[in-house]
N, C-alpha and C positions, 0 to 999 in steps of 0.2 A: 818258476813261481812268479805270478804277478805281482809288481812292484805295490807295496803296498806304503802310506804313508807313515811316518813316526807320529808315535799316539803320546802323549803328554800330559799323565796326573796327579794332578795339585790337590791334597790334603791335609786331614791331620796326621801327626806322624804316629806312625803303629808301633809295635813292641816289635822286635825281630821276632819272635813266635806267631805274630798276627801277620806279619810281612807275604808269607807262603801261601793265605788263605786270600789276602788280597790279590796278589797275581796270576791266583788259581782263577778268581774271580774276573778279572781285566783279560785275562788269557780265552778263557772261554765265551767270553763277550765279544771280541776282535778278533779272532785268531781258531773258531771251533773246526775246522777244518784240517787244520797241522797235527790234530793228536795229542797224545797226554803231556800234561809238564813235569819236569825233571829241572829243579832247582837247586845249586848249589852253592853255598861260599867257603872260601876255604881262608884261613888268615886272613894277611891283606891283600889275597888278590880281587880281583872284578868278580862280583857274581857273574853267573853262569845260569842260561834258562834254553831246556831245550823243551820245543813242542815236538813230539815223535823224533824223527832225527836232523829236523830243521833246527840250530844254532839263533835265537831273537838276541838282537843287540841290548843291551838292559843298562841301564845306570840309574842308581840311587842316590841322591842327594836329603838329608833332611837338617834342621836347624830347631832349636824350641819347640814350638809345636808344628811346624807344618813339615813336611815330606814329597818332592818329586819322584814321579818313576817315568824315567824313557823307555821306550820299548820300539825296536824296527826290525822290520825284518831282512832288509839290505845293506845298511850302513852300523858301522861301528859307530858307537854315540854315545855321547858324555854329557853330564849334568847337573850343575851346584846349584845350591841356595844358599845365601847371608841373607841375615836382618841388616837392612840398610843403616841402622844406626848401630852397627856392631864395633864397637870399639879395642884395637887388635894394636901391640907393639909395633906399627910401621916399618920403624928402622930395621929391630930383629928379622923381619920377616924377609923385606926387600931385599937385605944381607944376605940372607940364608936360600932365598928360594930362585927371585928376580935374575933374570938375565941379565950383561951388561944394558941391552940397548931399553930395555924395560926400565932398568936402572936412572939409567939418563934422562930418560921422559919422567918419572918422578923430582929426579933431583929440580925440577924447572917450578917446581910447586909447594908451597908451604899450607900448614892450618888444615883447616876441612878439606878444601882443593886436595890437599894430599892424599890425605886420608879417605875422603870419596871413591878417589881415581885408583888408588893401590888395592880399593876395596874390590871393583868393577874388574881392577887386573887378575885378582884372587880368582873372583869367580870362573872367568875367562881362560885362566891357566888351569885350572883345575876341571872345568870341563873338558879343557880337550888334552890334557893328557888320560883322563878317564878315555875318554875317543880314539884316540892314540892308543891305548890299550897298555900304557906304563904304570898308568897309576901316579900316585903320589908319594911309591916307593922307590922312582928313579933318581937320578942326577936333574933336579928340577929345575937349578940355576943353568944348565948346560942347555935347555932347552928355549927354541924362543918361538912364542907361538904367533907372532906376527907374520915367520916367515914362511911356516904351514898353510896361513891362510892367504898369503901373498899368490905363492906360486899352487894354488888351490888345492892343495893335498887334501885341506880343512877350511870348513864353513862353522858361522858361530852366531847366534841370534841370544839378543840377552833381551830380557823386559823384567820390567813392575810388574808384581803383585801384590797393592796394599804395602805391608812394609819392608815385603822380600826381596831383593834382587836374584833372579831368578838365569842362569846360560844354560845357554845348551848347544854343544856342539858334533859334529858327525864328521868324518872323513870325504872327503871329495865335496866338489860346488852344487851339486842337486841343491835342491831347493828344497824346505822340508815344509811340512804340513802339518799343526795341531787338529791332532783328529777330535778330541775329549779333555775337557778341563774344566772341574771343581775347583 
């Protein structure tokens, strides 16, 4: 199959009932060639989207109102949204979730600084364990994703949208490309 680029959209966020109709839509726009979709979620594992019997890597993030969806055809791929002014227990969270060495790079920081930076890690951690295909019902503290992306297992691209902070990450160093973004 030709490689084809990870496609990237940014909206309003739908109803899980509208969710199907959207990707039905995105799927046959990018992708009419692979064949029918077959979408599924089960609990809290990762959705699942197959075109015929091709596997697309999918991740959902949404926040308020807005909603991303990753979609690839060759990489496993993860992706969150916060509102950048989202205000979250720091401490509880870092405790609970934060690796040590994650840990330690906060502890260096007070006030907004903190709260910014823990916010950026949030997002970061939780793309790529999406990407990583754990989810966010592993051992999340046991995890540290600097060193995924060190020794290139994982690549991680974050940006602004307005008031979102927006990551997205994929397994291995390719280089990813926004095909389509609203």
């Amino acid at each position: 199959m030709e490689s084809l680029p990870h496609i990237i959209i940014a909206g309003p966020a739908a109803k899980a009932e509208d969710r199907t109709s959207r990707l039905a839509a995105l799927v046959s726009q990018y992708y009419p060639e692979l064949g029918p979709m077959r979408y599924a979620r089960h609990d809290q594992a990762a959705p699942q989207l197959f075109l015929g019997a091709t596997q697309i890597g999918l991740s959902i993030a949404h926040t308020d109102a807005m909603e991303v969806i990753a979609l690839s055809t060759h990489r496993q791929i993860g992706i969150d949204l916060e509102r950048l002014d989202r205000s979250f227990p720091v401490d509880k969270l870092v405790g609970r979730y934060w690796s040590p060495g994650e840990q330690a790079s906060l502890a260096l920081l007070t006030g907004e600084d903190r709260r910014a930076s823990a916010l950026a890690q949030w997002v970061r951690r939780e793309a790529m364990v999406k990407a990583k295909g754990t989810g966010l019902a592993g051992n999340l503290h046991e995890y540290e994703p600097l060193e995924d992306l060190a020794d290139g297992k994982a690549s991680y691209q974050s940006m602004v949208m307005g008031p979102y902070l927006m990551g997205v990450a994929w397994r291995g160093r390719q280089a990813m490309m926004v095909v389509h973004s609203k």
